[in-house]
Structure formats: structure tokens, C-alpha cells
N, C-alpha and C positions, 0 to 999 in steps of 0.2 A: 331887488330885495332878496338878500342870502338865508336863508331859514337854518336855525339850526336844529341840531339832530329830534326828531319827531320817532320814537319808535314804541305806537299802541299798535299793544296787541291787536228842437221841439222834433222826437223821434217817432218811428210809427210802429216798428215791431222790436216784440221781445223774442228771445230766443232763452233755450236753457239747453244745459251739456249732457249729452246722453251717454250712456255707458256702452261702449263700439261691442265689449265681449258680451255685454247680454241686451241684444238688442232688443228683444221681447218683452224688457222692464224700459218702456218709452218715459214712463213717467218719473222713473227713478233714474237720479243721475250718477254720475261713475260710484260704482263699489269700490267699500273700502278694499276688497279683493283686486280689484285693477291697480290698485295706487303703487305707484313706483315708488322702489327709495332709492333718496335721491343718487345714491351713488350709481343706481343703474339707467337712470334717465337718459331716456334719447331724445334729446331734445333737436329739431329740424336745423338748428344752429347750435353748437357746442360752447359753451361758455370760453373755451381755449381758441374757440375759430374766432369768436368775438374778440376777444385780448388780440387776438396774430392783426386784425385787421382796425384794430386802435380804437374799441371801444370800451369802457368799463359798466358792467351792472352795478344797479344800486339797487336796494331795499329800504330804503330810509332816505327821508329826506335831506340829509346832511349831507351838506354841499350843493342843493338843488339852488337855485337862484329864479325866481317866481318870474322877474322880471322875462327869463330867456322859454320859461315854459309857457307862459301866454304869449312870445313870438312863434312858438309852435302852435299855442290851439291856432290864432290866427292864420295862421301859413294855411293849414289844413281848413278853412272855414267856419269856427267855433267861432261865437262872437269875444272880445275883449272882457276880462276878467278882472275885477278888481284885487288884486295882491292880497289887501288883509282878507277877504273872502275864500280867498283859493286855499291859504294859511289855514283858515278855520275848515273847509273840507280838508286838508289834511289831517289835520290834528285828529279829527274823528274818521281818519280811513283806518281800516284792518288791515288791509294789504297793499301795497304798493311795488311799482317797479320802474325803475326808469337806466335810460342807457345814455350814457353820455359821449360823445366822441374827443379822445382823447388832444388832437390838436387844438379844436377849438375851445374843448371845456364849458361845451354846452350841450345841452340835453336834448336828445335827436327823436327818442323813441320813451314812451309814457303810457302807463295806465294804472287805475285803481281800483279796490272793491271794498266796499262797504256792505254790512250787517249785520245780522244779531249775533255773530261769533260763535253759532253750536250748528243751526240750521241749515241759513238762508243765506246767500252773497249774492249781490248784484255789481258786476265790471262796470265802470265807466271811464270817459275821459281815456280812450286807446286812443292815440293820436302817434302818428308817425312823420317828421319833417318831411315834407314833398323833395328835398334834394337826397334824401336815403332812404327813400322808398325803393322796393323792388330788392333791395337787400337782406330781406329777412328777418328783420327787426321788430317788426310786428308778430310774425309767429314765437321769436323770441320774449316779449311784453308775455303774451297772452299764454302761452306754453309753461311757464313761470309760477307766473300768479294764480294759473290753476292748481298748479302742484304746491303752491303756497296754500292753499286754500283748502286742498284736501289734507295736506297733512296734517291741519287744525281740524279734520273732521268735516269738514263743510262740503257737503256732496250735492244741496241742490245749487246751482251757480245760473246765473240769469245774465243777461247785457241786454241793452236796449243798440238797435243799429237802423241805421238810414239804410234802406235796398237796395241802396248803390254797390253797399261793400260786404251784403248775406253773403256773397259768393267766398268773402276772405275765410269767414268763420267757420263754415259748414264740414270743408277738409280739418277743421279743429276740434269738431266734436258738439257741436252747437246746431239745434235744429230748430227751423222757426213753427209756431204751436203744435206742440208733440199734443195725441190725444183731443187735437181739437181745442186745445186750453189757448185763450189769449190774456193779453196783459191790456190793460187798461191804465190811460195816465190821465189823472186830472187834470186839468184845462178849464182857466179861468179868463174867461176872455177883457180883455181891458176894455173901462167904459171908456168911450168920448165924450169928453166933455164939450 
């Protein structure tokens, strides 16, 4: 299923981004005084190293093919996604990013954030192909989409992660409960019938 162009404006811990230059403000996340623009961004992966090595970014879902992005959640262990589903979390994400690799023409590298558009974001759905992983492409996603996110202003930023992968995030500016704050998710356990 090929989507065309979309452009709006069970895990255990949450993490949020803390601001590296003033580490004393645990509870506050990056300053708009931190915020790069974008022309002087250093990003761990250069959007130009990306192109040299045959990948293109995307910001919009146009050209995304759903069908090839739920072969990624699955690759990575997400359960199977139904298409019109993933379409409707689209349609209501804020930010999005995904990379695509130019030979194949399918999407290697993905993530999104969803929220109230002044305050609050929360990232989900990072997912990185297991055969282009260790390339970078996830600090690329999530490198991004922060800097998407602040430039609308949005400075408290959250993700929900498995403790497999706290180690990926942490070098990124993300700390699991600053202040002692945790996150709690509802959980409604299914009856048996």
C-alpha cells in the first residue's frame, strides 16, 4: 500500500531529553538557547554522507509504501500492523522521518512523534532494518526529528524504550526518570473467556 503525500503539521520505561548545556534544569528539556539552526547542525551522520552512501531522507510520507514498513517493524520484532491502521497513525503524526535506501527503494530507517503541537512530543516506532543497522541511521531518525520538534517549539520530548536499547538513546540526550519522575501506561489485561 503506497500512501500519498500526508504532511500535518508493551514497553517499560520512558525516557525524556535533557538539555546537555544546562544540566541543573533535569526537568527541563533542551533550551530554546541550545537549538541549532538547521544550517549549522551536526548531525553524527551528515545528510550529504547519507546521499554519498545511497540513502535519501524523507519527511513526509510520500513515497512511503506501508506494506515495506511493517516488513521493517517485523524484521525488528514489532508485532504485524494492519496498513489502514499505520495510515491513520500517520495521518495524526507531527513529525515524521524515515530513510530510504536508494537501490532498493525501500525504507530501512523510521521514526515518529506525536502531540499536542506547543508542549508535549512523545517518539515512537524508531525502528531500524537489522541488515543496516550499526550504520548510523538510527542516530540519524532520532537526531532529526528532535531538531524537528524543537524548531516547532516543542522542548519537553519523551519516548517510550525496551532496556535493551536505553544504551542507544542516552549518548542522544535522553535520560531514563530525571527527578525521580516515572511514566506509567495503561494496561488492560484481556479476559479469558
Amino acid at each position: 500500500m503506497l500512501l500519498p503525500a500526508i504532511t500535518s503539521a508493551p514497553f517499560s520505561c520512558s525516557l525524556r531529553l535533557t538539555n546537555p548545556i544546562f544540566p541543573h534544569h533535569r526537568n527541563v528539556a533542551v533550551s530554546a538557547s541550545a537549538q541549532a539552526s538547521p544550517a549549522n547542525s551536526s548531525y553524527s551522520v551528515s545528510d550529504k554522507d547519507l546521499e554519498s552512501r545511497g540513502f535519501v531522507l524523507h519527511r513526509t510520507v510520500s513515497d512511503l509504501n506501508l506494506d515495506h514498513l511493517n516488513s521493517v517493524f517485523a524484521a525488528v520484532g514489532f508485532p504485524k500492523r494492519d496498513p489502514d491502521k499505520i495510515r491513520i497513525a500517520l495521518e495524526n503524526t507531527d513529525a515524521l522521518l524515515w530513510i530510504q535506501y536508494g537501490k532498493t527503494q525501500r525504507p530501512v530507517a523510521f521514526a515518529r512523534a506525536t502531540g499536542d503541537g506547543v508542549f508535549n512530543a512523545i517518539i515512537w516506532d524508531v525502528v531500524v532494518d537489522p541488515s543496516f543497522q550499526g550504520l548510523g541511521l538510527g542516530k540519524a531518525v532520532i537526531e532529526r526529528i528532535i531538531e524537528d520538534l524543537l524548531r516547532k517549539g516543542i522542548f519537553n520530548i519523551a519516548l517510550y524504550s525496551e532496556p535493551r536499547v536505553l544504551g542507544f538513546y542516552r549518548p542522544l540526550g535522553f535520560v531514563a526518570d530525571p527527578d525521580g519522575i516515572r511514566g506509567m501506561v495503561y494496561s488492560r489485561k484481556k479476559k479469558k473467556n
